[in-house]
Short mmCIF file of the C-alpha atoms (twelve columns), coordinates in Angstrom:
data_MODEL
# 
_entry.id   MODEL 
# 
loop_
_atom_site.group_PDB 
_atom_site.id 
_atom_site.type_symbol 
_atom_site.label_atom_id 
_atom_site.label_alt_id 
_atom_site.label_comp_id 
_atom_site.label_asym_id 
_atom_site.label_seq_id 
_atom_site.Cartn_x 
_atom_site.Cartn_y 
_atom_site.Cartn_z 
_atom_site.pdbx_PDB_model_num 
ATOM 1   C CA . UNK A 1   15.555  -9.152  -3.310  1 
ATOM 2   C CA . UNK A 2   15.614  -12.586 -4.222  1 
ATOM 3   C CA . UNK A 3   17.797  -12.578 -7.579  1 
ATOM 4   C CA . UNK A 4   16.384  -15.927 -8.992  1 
ATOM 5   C CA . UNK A 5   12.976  -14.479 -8.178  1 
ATOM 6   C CA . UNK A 6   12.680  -10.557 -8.068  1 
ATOM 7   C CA . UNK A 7   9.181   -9.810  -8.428  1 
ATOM 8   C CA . UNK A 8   8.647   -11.635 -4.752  1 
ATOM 9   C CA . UNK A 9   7.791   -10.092 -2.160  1 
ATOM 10  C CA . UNK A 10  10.206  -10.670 0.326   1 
ATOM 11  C CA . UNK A 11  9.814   -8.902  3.549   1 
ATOM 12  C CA . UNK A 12  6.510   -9.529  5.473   1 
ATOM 13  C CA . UNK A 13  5.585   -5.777  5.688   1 
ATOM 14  C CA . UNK A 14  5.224   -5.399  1.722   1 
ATOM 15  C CA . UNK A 15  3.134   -8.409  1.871   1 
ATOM 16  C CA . UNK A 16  0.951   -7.364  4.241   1 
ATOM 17  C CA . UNK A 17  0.835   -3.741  2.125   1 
ATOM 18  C CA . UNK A 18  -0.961  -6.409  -0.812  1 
ATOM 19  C CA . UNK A 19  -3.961  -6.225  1.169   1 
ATOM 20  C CA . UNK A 20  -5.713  -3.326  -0.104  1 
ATOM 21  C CA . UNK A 21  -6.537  -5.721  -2.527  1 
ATOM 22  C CA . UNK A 22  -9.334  -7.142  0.028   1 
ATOM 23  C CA . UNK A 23  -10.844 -3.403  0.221   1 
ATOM 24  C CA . UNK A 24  -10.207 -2.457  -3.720  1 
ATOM 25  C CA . UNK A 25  -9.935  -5.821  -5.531  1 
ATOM 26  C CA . UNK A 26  -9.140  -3.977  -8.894  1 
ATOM 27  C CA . UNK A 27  -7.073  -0.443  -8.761  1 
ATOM 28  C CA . UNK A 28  -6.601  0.512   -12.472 1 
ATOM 29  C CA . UNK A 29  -4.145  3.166   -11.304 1 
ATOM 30  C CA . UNK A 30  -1.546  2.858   -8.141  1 
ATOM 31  C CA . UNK A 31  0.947   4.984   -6.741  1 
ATOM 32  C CA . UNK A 32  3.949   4.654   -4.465  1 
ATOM 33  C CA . UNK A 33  5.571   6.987   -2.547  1 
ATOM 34  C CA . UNK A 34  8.965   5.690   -1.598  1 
ATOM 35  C CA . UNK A 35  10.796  3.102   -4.053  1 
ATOM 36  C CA . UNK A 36  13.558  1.259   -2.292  1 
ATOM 37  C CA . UNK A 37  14.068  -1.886  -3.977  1 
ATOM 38  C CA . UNK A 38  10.958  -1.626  -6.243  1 
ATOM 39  C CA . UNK A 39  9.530   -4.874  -4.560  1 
ATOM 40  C CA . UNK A 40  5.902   -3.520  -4.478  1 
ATOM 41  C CA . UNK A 41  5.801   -1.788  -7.725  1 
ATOM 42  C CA . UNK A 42  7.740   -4.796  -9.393  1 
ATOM 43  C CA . UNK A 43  4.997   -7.444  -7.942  1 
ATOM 44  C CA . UNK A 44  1.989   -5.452  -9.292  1 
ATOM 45  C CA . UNK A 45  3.015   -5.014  -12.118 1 
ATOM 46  C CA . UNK A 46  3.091   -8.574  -12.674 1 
ATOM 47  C CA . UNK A 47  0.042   -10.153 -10.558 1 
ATOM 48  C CA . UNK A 48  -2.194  -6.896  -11.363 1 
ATOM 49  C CA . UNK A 49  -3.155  -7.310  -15.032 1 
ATOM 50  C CA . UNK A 50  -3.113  -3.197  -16.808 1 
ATOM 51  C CA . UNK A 51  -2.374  -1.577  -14.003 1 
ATOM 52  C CA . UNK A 52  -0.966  1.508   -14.293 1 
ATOM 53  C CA . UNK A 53  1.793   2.106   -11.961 1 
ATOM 54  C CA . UNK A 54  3.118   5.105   -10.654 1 
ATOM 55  C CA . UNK A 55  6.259   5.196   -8.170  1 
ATOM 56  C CA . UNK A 56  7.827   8.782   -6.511  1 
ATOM 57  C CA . UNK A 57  11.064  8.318   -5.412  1 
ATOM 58  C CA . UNK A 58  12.868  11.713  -3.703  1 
ATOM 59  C CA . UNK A 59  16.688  10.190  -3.924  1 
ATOM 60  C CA . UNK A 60  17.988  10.298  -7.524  1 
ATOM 61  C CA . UNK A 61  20.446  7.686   -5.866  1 
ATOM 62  C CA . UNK A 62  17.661  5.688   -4.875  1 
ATOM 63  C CA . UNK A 63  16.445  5.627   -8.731  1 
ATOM 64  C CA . UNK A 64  20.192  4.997   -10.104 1 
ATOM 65  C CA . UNK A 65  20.031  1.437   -8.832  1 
ATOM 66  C CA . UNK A 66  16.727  0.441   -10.436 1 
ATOM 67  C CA . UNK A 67  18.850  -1.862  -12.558 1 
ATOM 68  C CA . UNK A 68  20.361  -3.414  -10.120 1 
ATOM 69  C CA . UNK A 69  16.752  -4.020  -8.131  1 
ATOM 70  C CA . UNK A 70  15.460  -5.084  -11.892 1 
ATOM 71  C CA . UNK A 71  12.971  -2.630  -11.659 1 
ATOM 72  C CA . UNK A 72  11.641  -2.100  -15.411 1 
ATOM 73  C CA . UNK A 73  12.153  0.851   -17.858 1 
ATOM 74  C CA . UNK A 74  9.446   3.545   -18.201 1 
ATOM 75  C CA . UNK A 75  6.600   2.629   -20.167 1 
ATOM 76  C CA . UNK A 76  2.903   3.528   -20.812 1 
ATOM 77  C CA . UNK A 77  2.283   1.699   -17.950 1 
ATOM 78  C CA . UNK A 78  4.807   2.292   -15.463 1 
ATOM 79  C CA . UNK A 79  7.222   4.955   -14.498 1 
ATOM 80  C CA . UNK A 80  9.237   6.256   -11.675 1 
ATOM 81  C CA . UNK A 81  9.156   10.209  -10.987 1 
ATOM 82  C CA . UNK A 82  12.116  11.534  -8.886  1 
ATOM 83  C CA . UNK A 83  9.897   13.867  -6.607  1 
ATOM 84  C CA . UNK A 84  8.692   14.915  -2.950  1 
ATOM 85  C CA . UNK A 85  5.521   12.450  -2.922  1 
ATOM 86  C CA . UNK A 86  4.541   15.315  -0.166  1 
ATOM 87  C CA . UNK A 87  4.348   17.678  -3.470  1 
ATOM 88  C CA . UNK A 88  3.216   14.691  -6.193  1 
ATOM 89  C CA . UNK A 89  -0.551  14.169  -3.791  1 
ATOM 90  C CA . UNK A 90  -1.384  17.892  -4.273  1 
ATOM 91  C CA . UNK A 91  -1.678  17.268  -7.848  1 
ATOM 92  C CA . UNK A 92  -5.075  15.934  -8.806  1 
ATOM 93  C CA . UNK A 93  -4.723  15.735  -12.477 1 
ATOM 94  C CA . UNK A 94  -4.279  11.981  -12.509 1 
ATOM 95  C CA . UNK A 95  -6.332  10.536  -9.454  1 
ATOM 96  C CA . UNK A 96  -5.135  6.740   -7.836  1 
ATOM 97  C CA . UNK A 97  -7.537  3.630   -6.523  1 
ATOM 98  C CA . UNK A 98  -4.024  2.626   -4.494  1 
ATOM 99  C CA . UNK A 99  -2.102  5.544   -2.686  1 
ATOM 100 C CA . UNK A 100 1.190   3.102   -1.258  1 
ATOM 101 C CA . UNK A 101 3.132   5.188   1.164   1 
ATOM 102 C CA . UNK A 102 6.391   3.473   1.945   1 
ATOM 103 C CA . UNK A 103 8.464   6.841   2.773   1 
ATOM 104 C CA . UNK A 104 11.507  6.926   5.194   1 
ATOM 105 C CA . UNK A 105 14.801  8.430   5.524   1 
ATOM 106 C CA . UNK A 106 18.038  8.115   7.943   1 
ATOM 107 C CA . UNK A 107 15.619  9.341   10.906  1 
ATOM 108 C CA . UNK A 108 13.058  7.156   10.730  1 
ATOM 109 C CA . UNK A 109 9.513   7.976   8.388   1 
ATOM 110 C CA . UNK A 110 9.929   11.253  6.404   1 
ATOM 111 C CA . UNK A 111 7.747   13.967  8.747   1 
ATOM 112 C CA . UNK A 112 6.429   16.149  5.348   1 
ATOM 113 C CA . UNK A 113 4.742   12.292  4.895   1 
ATOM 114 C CA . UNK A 114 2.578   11.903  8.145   1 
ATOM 115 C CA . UNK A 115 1.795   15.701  8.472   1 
ATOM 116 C CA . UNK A 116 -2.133  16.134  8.868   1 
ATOM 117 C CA . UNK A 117 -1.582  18.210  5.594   1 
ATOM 118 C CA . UNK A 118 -0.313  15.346  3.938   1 
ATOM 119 C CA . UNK A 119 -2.910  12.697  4.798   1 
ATOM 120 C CA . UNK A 120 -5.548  15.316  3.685   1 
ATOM 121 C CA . UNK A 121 -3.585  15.409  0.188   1 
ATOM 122 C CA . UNK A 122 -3.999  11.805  0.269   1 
ATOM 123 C CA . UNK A 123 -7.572  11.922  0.432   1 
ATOM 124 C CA . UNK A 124 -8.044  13.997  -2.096  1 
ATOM 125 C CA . UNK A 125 -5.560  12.275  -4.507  1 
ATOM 126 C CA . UNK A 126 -7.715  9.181   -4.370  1 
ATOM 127 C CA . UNK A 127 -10.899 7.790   -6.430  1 
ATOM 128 C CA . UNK A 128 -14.038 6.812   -4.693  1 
ATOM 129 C CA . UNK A 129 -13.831 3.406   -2.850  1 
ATOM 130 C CA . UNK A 130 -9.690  4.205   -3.111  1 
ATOM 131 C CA . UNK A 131 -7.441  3.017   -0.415  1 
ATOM 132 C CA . UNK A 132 -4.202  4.490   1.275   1 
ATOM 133 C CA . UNK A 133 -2.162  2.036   2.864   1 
ATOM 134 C CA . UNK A 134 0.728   3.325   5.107   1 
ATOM 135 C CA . UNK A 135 3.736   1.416   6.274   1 
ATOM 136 C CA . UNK A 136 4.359   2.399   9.705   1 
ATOM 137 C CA . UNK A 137 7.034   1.534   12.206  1 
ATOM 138 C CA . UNK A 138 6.367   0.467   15.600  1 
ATOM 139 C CA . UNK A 139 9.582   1.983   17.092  1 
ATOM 140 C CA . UNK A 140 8.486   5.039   16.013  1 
ATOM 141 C CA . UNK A 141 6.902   7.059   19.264  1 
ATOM 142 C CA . UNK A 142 4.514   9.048   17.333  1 
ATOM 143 C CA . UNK A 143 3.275   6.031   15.339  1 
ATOM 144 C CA . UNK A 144 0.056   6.133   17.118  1 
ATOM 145 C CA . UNK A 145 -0.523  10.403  16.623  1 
ATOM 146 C CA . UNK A 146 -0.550  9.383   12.831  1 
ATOM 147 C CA . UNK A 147 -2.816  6.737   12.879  1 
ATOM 148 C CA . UNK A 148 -5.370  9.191   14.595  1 
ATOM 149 C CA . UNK A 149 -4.230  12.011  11.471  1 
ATOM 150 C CA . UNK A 150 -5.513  9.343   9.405   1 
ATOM 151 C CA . UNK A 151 -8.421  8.347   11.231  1 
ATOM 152 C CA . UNK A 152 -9.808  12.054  11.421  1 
ATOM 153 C CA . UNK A 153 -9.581  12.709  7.736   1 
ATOM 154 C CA . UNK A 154 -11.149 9.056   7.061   1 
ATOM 155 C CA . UNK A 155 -13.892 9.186   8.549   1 
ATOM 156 C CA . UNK A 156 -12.537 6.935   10.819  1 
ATOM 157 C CA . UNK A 157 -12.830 4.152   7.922   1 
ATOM 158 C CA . UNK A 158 -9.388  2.723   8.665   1 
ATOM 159 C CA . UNK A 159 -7.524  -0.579  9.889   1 
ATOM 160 C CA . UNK A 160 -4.595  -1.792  11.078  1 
ATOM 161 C CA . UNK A 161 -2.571  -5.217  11.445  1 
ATOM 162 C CA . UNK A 162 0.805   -5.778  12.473  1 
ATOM 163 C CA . UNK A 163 3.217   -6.882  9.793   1 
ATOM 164 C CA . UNK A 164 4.196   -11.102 9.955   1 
ATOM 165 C CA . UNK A 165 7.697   -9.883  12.162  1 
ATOM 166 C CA . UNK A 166 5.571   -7.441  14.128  1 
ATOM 167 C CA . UNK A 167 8.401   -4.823  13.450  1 
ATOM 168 C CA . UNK A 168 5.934   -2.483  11.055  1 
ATOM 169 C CA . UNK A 169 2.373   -1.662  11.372  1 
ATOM 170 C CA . UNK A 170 -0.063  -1.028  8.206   1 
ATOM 171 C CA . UNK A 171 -2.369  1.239   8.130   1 
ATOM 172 C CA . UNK A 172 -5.538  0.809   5.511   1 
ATOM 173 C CA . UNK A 173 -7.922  4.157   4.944   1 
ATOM 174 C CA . UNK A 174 -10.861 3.559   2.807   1 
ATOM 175 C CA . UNK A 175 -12.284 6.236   0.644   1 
ATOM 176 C CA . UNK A 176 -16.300 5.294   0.532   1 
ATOM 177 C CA . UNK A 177 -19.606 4.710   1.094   1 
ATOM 178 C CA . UNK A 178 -19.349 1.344   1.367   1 
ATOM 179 C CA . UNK A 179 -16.438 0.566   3.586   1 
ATOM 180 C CA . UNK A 180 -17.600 -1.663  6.581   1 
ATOM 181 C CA . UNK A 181 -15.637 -5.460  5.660   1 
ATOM 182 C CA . UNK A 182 -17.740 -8.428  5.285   1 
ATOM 183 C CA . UNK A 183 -16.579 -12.058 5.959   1 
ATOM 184 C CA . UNK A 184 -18.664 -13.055 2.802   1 
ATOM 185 C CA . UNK A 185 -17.266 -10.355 0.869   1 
ATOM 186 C CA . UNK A 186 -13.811 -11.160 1.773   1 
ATOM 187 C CA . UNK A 187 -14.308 -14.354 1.412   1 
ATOM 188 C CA . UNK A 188 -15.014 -14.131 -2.501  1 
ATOM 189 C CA . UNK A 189 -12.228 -11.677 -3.181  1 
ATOM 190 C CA . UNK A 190 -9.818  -14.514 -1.852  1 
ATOM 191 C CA . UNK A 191 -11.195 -17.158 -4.122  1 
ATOM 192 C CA . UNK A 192 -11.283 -14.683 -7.124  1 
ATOM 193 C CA . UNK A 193 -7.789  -12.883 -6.324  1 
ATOM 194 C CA . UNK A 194 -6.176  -16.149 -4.862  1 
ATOM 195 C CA . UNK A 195 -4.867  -18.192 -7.863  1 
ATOM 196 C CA . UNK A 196 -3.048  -14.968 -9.408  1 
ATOM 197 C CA . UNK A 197 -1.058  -14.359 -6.400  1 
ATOM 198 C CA . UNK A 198 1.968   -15.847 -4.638  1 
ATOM 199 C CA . UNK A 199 1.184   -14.530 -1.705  1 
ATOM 200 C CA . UNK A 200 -1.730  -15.630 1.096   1 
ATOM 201 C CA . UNK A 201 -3.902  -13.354 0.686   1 
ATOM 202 C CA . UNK A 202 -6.067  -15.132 3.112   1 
ATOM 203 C CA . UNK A 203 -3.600  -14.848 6.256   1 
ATOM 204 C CA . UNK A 204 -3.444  -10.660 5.423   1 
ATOM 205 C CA . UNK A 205 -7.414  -10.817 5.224   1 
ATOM 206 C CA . UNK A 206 -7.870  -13.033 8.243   1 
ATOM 207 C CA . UNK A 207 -5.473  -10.570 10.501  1 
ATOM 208 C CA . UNK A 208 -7.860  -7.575  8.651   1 
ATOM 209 C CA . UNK A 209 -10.866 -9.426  9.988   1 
ATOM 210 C CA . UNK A 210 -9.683  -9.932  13.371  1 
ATOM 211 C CA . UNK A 211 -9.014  -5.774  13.827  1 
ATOM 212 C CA . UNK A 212 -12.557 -5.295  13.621  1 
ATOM 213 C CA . UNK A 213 -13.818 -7.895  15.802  1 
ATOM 214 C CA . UNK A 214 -15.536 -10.496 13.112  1 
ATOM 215 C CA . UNK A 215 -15.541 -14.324 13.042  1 
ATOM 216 C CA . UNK A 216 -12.649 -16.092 11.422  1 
ATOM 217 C CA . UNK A 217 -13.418 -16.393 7.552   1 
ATOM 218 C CA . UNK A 218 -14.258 -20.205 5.891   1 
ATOM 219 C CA . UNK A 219 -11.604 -19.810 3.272   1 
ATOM 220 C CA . UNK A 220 -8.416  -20.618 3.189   1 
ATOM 221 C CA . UNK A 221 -5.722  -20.292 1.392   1 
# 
């Protein structure tokens, strides 16, 4: 975290999380599973006007140093929940547009979050035309088994780009009828989404584009 600046998104992987925005330009409700250093949840909050934020964070030591990351209080808006996010996506009393899964522990990415089980939770925990977006690592040998997890219970309506440092991978399922990208489409939620953000949303978008095979997009950012 940048103290002068903490709601900045720092490390290229969290950036490149931001664009579910290009598949779900206005989640009303969000969830993160996994709350380091708050980054995501802290930069929603403030380029995502009334969103409702939800974070799950299984280390109470984790949560102690929300202070210290500036991470707000609990509000109506926003709060963090010290639970196993494996547990909080059976629970479909409150469903998400945004399902963030940023989960890992001293071995590498939590197993009870890339379980087939788990990515089937995740399904059902989102809205229609909802997105899960799953930070992966790429030194991580079964990396590519739970991409396919995902892909099954898709519908195969998924994409991934490699993070800026090409150390992570993210992982985008769409939950829809209407889920194949277009350039024009994309296009307009750059323009619209643009100005609010610090962030180019156009180079996450163009590496989105280039995953499944279209033309380079006339915007920029």
């Amino acid at each position: 975290m940048r103290k002068a600046d903490p709601d900045n998104l720092i490390l290229g992987y969290t950036r490149a999380m931001m664009g579910f925005l290009m598949l779900q330009p206005k989640p009303e409700r969000i969830a993160m599973i996994g709350l380091g250093g708050g980054s995501l949840a802290k930069y929603c909050l403030r380029h995502i006007p009334d969103v409702d934020f939800t974070a799950i964070e299984i280390n109470p030591s984790v949560i102690a140093l929300r202070d210290k990351f500036k991470i707000p209080p609990d509000g109506p808006k926003f709060k963090v929940i010290c639970a196993d996010g494996a547990v909080y996506v059976r629970n479909r009393s409150k469903l998400v547009d945004v399902l963030l899964i940023d989960g890992f522990n001293q071995d590498g990415q939590a197993r009870q979050l890339c379980s087939a089980d788990f990515y089937d939770h995740c399904y059902g925990k989102l809205r229609k035309g909802g997105v899960l977006v799953v930070n992966m690592l790429n030194s991580d040998r079964k990396c590519a088994t739970y991409i396919t997890r995902i892909r099954e219970r898709f519908d195969d309506q998924v994409i991934v780009i490699e993070a800026e440092l090409f150390g992570n991978r993210i992982v985008f399922a769409y939950k829809g009828t209407d889920f194949p990208l277009l350039a024009t489409r994309m296009e307009d939620r750059i323009r619209d989404l643009g100005p609010t953000h610090t962030i180019s949303l156009y180079a996450i978008a163009q590496k989105m584009m280039e995953q499944i095979g279209h033309h380079p997009l006339a915007v920029h950012s």
